[in-house]
C-alpha positions in Angstrom: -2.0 -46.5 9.8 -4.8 -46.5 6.9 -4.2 -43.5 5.2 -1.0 -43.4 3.0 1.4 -40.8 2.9 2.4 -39.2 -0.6 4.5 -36.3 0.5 7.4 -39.4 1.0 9.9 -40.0 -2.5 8.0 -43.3 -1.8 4.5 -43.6 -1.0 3.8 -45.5 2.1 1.6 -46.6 5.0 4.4 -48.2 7.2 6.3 -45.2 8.5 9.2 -45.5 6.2 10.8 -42.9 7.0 11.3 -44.1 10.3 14.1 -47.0 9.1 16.3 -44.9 7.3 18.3 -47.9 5.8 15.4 -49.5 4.8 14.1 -46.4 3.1 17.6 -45.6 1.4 17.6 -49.4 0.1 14.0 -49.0 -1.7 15.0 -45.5 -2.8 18.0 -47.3 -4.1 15.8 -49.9 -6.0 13.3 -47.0 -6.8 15.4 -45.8 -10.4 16.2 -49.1 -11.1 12.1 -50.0 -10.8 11.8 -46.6 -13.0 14.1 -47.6 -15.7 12.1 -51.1 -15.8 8.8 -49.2 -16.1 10.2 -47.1 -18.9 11.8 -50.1 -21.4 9.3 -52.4 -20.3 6.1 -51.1 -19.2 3.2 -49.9 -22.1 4.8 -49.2 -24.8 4.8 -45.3 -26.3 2.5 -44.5 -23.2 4.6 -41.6 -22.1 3.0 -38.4 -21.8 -0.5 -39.9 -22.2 -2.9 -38.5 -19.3 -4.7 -41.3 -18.3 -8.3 -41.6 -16.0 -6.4 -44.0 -13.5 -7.6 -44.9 -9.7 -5.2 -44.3 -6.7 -5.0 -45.7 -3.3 -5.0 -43.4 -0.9 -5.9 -45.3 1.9 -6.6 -49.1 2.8 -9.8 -48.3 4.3 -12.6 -50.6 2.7 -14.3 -47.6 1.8 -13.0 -44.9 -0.4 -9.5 -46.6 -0.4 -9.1 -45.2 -4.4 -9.3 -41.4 -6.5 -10.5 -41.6 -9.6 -8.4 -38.6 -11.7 -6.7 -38.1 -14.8 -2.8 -39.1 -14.4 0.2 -38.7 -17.0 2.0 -42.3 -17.1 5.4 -42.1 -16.0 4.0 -40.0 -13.1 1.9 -42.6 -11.4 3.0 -42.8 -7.6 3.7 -46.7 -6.9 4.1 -47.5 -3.3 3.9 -49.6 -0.2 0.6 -50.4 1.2 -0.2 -53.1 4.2 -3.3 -53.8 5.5 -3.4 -52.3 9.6 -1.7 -54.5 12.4 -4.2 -56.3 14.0 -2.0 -57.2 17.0 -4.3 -60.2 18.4 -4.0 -62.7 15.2 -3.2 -65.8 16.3 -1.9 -68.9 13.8 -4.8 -70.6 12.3 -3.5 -73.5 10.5 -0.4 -75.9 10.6 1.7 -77.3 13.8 1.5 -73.9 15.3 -2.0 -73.0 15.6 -3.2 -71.4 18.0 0.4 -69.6 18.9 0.8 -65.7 18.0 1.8 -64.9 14.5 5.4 -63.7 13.2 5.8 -60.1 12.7 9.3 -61.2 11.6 10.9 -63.8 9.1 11.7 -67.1 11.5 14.8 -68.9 11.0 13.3 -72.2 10.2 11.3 -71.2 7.3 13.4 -68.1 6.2 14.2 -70.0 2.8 10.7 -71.4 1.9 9.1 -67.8 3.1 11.5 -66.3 0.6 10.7 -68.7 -2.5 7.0 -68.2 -1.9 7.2 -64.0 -2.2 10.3 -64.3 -5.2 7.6 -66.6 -6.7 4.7 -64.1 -6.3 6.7 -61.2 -7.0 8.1 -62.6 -10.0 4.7 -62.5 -11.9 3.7 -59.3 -10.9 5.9 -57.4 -13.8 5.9 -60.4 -15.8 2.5 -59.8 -17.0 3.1 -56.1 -17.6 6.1 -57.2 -20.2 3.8 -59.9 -21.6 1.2 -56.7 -22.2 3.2 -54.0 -23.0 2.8 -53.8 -26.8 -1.2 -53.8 -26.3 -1.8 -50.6 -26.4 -1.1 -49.7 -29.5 -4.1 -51.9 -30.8 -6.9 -51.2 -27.8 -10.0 -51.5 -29.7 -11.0 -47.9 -27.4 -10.0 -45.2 -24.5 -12.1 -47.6 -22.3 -10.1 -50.1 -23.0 -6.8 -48.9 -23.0 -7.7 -47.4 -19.9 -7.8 -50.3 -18.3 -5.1 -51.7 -19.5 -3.0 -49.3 -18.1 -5.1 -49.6 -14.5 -4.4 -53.1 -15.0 -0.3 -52.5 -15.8 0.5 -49.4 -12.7 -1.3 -51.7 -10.2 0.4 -55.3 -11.6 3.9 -52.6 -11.0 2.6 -51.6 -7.9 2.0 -55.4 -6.8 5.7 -55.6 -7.4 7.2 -52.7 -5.0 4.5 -54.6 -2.6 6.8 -57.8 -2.9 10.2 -55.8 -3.4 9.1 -54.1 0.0 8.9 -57.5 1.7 12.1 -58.6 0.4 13.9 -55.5 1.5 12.6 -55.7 5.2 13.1 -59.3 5.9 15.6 -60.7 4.0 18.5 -58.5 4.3 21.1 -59.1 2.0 19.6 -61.9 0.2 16.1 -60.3 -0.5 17.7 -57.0 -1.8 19.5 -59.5 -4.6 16.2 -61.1 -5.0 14.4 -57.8 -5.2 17.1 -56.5 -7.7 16.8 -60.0 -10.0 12.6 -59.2 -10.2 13.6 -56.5 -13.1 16.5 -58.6 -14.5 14.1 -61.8 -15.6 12.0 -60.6 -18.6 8.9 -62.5 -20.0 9.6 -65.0 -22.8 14.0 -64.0 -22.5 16.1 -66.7 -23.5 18.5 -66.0 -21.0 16.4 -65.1 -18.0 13.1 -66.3 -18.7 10.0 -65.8 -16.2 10.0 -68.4 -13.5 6.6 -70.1 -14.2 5.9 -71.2 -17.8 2.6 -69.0 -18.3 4.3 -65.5 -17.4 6.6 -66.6 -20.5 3.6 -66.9 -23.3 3.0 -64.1 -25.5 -0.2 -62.5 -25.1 0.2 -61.1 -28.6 -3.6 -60.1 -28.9 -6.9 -58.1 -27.0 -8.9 -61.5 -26.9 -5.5 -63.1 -25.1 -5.8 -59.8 -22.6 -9.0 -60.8 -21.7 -8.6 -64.6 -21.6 -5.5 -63.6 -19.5 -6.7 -61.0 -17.2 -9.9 -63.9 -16.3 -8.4 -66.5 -16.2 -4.5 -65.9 -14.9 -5.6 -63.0 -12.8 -7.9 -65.4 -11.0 -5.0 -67.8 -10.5 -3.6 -64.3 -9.0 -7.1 -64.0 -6.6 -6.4 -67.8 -5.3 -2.8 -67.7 -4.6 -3.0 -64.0 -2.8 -5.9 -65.9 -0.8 -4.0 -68.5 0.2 -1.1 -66.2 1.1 -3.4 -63.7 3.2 -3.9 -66.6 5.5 0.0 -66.9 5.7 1.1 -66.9 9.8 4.0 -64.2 8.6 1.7 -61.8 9.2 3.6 -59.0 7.1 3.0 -61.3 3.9 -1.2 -61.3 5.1 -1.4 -57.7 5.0 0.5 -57.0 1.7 -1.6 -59.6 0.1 -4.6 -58.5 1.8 -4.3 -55.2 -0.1 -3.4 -56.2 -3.5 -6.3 -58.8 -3.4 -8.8 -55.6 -3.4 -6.9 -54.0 -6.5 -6.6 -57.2 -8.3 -10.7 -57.3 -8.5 -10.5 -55.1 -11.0 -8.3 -57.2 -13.2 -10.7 -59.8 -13.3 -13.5 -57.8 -13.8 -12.1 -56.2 -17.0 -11.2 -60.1 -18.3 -14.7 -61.0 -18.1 -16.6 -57.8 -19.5 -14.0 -58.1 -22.4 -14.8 -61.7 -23.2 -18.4 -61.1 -22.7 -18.5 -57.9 -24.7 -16.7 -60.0 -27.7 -19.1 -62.7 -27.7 -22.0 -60.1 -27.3 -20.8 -58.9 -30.6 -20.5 -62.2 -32.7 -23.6 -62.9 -31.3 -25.1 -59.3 -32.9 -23.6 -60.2 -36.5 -24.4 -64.0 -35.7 -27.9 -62.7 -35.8 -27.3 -59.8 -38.6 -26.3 -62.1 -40.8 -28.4 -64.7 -39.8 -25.5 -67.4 -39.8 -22.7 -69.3 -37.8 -19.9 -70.2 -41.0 -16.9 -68.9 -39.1 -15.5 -68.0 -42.7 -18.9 -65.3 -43.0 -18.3 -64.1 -40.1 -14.9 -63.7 -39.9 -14.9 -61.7 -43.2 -17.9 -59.3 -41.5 -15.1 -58.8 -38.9 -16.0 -60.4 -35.7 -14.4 -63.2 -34.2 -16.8 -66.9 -34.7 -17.1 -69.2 -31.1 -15.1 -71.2 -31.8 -12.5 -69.7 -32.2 -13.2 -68.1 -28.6 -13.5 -71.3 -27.3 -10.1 -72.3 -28.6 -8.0 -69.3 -26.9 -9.8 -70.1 -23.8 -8.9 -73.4 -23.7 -5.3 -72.6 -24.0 -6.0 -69.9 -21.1 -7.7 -72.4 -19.1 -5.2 -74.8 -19.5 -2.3 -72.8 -18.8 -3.3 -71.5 -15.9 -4.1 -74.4 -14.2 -0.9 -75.5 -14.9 0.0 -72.7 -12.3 -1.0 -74.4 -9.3 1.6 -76.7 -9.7 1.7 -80.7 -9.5 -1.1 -82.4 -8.1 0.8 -84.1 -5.1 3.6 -81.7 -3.7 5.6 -82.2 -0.5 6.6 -78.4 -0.8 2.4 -77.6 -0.8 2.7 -79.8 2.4 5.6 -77.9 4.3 3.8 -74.9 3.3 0.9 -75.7 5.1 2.2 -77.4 8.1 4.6 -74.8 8.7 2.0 -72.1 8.7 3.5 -69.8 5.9 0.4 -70.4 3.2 -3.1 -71.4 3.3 -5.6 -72.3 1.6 -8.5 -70.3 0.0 -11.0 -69.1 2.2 -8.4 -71.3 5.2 -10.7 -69.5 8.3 -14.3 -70.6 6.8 -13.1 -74.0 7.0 -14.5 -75.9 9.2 -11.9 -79.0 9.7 -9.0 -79.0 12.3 -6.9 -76.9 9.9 -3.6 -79.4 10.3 -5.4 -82.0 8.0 -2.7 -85.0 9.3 -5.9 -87.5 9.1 -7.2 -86.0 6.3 -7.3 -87.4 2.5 -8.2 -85.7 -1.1 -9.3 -87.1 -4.8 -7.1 -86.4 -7.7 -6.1 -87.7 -10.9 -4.8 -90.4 -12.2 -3.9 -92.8 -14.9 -4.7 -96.5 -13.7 -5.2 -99.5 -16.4 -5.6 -96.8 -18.5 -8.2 -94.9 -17.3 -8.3 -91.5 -15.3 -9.6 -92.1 -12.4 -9.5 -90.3 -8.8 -7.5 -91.8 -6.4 -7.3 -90.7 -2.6 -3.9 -89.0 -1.6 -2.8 -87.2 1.7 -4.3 -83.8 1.9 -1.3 -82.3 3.3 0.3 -83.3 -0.3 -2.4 -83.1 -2.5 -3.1 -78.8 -1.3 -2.1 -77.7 -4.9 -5.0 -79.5 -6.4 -7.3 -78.2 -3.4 -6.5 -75.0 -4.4 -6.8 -75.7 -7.9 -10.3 -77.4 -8.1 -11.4 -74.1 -5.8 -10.6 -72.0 -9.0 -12.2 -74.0 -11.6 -15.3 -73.9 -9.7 -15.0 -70.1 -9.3 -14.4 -69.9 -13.3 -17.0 -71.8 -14.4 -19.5 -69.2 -12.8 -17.7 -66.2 -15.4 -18.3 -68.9 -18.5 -21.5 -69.3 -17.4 -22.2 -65.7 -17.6 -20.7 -65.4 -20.6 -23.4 -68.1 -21.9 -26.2 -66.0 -20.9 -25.1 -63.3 -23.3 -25.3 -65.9 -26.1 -28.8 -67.3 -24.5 -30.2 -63.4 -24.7 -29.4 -63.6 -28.1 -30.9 -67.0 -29.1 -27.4 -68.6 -30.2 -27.7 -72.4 -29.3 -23.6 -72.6 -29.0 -21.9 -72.9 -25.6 -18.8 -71.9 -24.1 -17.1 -74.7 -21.8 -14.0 -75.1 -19.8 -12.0 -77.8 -20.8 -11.5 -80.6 -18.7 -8.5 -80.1 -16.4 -5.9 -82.8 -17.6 -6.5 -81.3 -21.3 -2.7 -80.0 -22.3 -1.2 -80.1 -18.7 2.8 -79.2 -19.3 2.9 -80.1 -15.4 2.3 -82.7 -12.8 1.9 -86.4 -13.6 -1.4 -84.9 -16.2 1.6 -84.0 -18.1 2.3 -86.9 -19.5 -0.5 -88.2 -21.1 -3.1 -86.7 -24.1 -6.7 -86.4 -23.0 -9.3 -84.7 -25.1 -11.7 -81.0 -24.0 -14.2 -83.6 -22.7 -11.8 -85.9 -20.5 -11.0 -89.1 -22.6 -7.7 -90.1 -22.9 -5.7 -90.3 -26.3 -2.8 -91.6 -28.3 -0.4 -88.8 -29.4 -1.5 -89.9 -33.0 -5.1 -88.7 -32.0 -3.9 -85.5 -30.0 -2.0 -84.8 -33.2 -5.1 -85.3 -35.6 -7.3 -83.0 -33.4 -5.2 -80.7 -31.7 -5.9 -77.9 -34.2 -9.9 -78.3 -33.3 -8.8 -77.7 -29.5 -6.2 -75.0 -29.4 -5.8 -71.2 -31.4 -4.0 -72.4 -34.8 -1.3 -70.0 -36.4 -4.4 -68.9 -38.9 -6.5 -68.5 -35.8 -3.8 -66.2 -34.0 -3.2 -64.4 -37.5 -7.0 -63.6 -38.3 -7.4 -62.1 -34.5 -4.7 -59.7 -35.2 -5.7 -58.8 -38.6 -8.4 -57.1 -36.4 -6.5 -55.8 -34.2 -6.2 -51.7 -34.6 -6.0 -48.7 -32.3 -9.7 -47.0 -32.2 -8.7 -43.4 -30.4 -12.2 -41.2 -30.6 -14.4 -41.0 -27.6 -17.2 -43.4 -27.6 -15.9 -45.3 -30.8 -15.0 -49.1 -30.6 -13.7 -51.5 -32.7 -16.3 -53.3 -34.7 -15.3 -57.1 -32.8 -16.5 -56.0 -29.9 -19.3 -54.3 -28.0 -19.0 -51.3 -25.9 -19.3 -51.6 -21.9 -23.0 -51.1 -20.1 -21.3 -48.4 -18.2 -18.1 -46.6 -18.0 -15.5 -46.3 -15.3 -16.7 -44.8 -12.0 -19.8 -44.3 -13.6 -18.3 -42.0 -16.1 -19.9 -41.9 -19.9 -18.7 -44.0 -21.9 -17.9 -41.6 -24.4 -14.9 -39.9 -21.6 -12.0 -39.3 -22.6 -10.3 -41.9 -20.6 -6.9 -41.3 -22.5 -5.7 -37.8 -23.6 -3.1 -38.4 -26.1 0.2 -35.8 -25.6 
């Protein structure tokens, strides 16, 4: 079934209405989801129409309408990819048998982690956003950062679906405790560290929806490759919604470095102090926030040699990026990997058993797919003759996780006493002043075709509207 049906309470592509307890349990969770959405999704976004794109099928083609859409009646639902009814296991002690349509006994508890773990930062990013919009620097932009919020809530009914049909009793309580952790709560915080950061400012949105939505690309990968075959098909579909995400990360960033490189060029200068009183925001402090991005996310992947990465993948429940256009024998017993380490105090790489070393596979797969966006971004400050350069820090700069964690190492990889972290660390990361000047900037600009003055409008608008649409339309 590729077409989705909206005339259900819930929209869905897997006959729902066929498993009356399962629909009465989602239609259960459906007001408690609403109530979420309503004291924790955008704030004072009620009553806005919005220019916002809708699955209506999960046909390749033409799976989305483009239409204007008041908030709080945005239809979130329950899309999987079709059965493909021949997939066979491709990776782990059980290749080559037929995949689970069902949760198996035996990995019942690790399959249940690994989807409360994904579903957990689905709404987590939507709380970390939700005060955004009342500073979008335009409509075009605050468009998307409500395209980017409904399809981060609709990731979350795809999880909460998941939970409900496989894990009876236990997934319903896990379902239910997605919307009682909050982002950055004292009580019940987020259950990975990044989802609990602020991201207080437009410049963190765009940091964030690069570089954390990427980490979002890499782990659905992996997952798509999952033998529960229920788990490949959701994660099949969200992976072509969260494209956008990522896309509107890296035109942000590359629209605000466009613009400090205009007044760069204006004022024929590069004194961060000049150019912070014309209004834009100087490189380096660019290359500050996204070395905090950079190094958070990585942090995300977890440690560098897991036994729970190994059970993972031997079991068959997650694999890696890209797992069939590998070319190995896909149990990877024999096989070895480089990472890390601190030896006579120097980092070196050391080989470690692939099986336990598959967070760092994954890991080193999305710093090599980052690079390529920083790149890009470079190009916009080549066009416009600026010698400065945007870099990705070195990966064991300000790890919080793995054995990285515990030792100081500067942007360019040499290691440091805590007295020398302490001396530079303010040349490395966003400083209180830092944070505090990007939000002195920050202000809502609400006219058609109007932007803020830090950053540069788009090349072209949303499904090839103008870029002077009326994206929002205020009550």
């Amino acid at each position: 079934m590729t077409g989705i049906d909206y005339s259900q309470k819930i929209p869905n592509n897997v006959n729902l209405s066929e498993d009356r307890a399962l629909q009465r349990a989602l239609e259960h969770w459906q007001p408690n989801y609403l109530n979420w959405w309503q004291s924790m999704g955008p704030d004072g976004s009620h009553g806005f129409d919005v220019y916002l794109r809708t699955a209506t099928s999960v046909n390749p083609d033409g799976w989305a309408h483009f239409d204007h859409v008041k908030m709080p009646d945005y239809r979130w639902g329950i899309f999987l990819t079709p059965q493909d009814g021949q997939r066979k296991m491709h990776f782990g002690e059980n290749k080559g048998k037929d995949v689970w349509q069902d949760a198996p006994g035996e990995y019942r508890a690790n399959l249940r982690r690994i989807i409360v773990t994904q579903g957990d930062t689905e709404p987590a990013s939507v709380e970390q956003q939700r005060h955004l919009g009342l500073t979008a620097p335009s409509l075009y932009d605050l468009r998307n950062l409500f395209q980017v919020n409904v399809e981060e809530g609709r990731h979350l009914w795809a999880m909460a679906y998941l939970l409900h049909r496989y894990f009876g009793r236990d997934g319903r309580e896990e379902a239910d405790a997605l919307l009682q952790r909050n982002s950055g709560s004292e009580d019940s915080p987020r259950i990975l560290g990044a989802f609990n950061e602020k991201t207080p400012d437009w410049l963190a949105f765009y940091m964030f929806t690069y570089f954390t939505d990427r980490d979002g690309k890499f782990q659905l990968s992996a997952l798509t490759e999952s033998c529960f075959d229920p788990l490949a098909r959701t994660t099949r579909f969200m992976l072509t919604e969260e494209a956008h995400h990522m896309f509107v990360g890296e035109s942000g960033v590359s629209r605000v470095v466009q613009r400090t490189a205009e007044m760069m060029n204006e004022l024929k200068t590069d004194d961060p102090a000049v150019l912070r009183k014309a209004g834009v925001i100087d490189l380096p402090t660019i290359q500050r926030y996204l070395n905090f991005h950079f190094s958070v996310t990585i942090d995300l992947f977890g440690a560098d040699e897991s036994s729970n990465a190994a059970t993972y993948y031997s079991a068959g429940l997650k694999g890696r990026y890209e797992e069939s256009k590998r070319t190995d024998d896909h149990q990877l017993k024999n096989d070895t990997y480089r990472v890390l380490k601190v030896i006579d105090g120097q980092l070196r790489e050391v080989e470690v058993p692939m099986l336990n070393a598959l967070n760092e596979v994954l890991r080193d797969d999305f710093i090599k797919d980052s690079v390529g966006g920083v790149s890009r971004w470079n190009r916009v400050l080549e066009k416009h003759g600026i010698d400065f350069r945007l870099i990705t820090p070195h990966k064991a700069f300000n790890r919080k996780i793995g054995s990285l964690s515990e030792i100081r190492v500067s942007p360019d990889g040499h290691l440091l006493t805590e007295e020398q972290w302490r001396v530079h660390q303010d040349e490395w990361l966003p400083t209180a002043e830092d944070r505090a000047f990007v939000a002195s900037l920050m202000g809502r600009v609400a006219e058609p075709g109007k932007f803020a003055n830090w950053i540069a409008p788009p090349v072209i608008g949303i499904n090839r509207q103008p870029v002077d649409f009326e994206y929002v339309r205020f009550n």
